[in-house]
N, C-alpha and C positions, 0 to 999 in steps of 0.2 A: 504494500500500500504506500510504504514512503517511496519505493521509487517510484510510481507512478505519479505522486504529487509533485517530488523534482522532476521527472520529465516534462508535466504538462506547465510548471512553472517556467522551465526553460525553453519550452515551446511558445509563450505567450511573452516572455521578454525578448526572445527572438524574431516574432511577428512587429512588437511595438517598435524595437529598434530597427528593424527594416522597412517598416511601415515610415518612419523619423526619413531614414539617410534615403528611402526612394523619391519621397515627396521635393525633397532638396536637390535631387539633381534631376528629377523632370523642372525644377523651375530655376535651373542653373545656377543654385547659390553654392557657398561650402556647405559642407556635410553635416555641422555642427551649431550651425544655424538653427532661427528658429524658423518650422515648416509654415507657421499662421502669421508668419509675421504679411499683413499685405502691401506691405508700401515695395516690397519686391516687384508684386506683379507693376505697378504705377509708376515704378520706375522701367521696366520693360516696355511698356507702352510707349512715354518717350523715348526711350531709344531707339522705338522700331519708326515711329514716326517721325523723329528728328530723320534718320536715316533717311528714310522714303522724301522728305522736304529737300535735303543734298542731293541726292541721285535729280528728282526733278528739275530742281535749278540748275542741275551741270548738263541736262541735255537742251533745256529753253535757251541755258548761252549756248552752246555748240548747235543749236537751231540758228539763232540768230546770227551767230559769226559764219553759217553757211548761206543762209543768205544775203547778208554784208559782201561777202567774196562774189556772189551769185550775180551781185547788183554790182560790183566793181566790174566785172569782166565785160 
């Protein structure tokens, strides 16, 4: 009976600490973080959208410096 209680104890700390370190790195933080914390996610969001704002503005100039050269020729 008592090994049965250590195993299923060590089965349930095994799930919660892997249940901990998966949550952390689907949401790319370290591992030792905390998994609730949400200002993670808020800051992912800018970053994906700050991103997406540079990529747009470097092709609207490379638009217009193509047809700058377009209109020069």
């Amino acid at each position: 009976m008592k090994m049965l209680k250590t195993g299923l104890a060590a089965m349930m700390a095994g799930l919660l600490i892997g249940l901990w370190l998966g949550v952390n790195i689907g949401r790319e933080k370290p591992l030792l973080s905390n998994p609730f914390d949400k200002e993670a996610l808020e800051q992912k969001i800018r970053q994906v959208s700050g991103e997406t704002l540079e990529k747009g503005g470097k092709a609207l100039e490379s638009t217009g410096q193509a047809l700058q050269d377009r209109q020069g020729k």
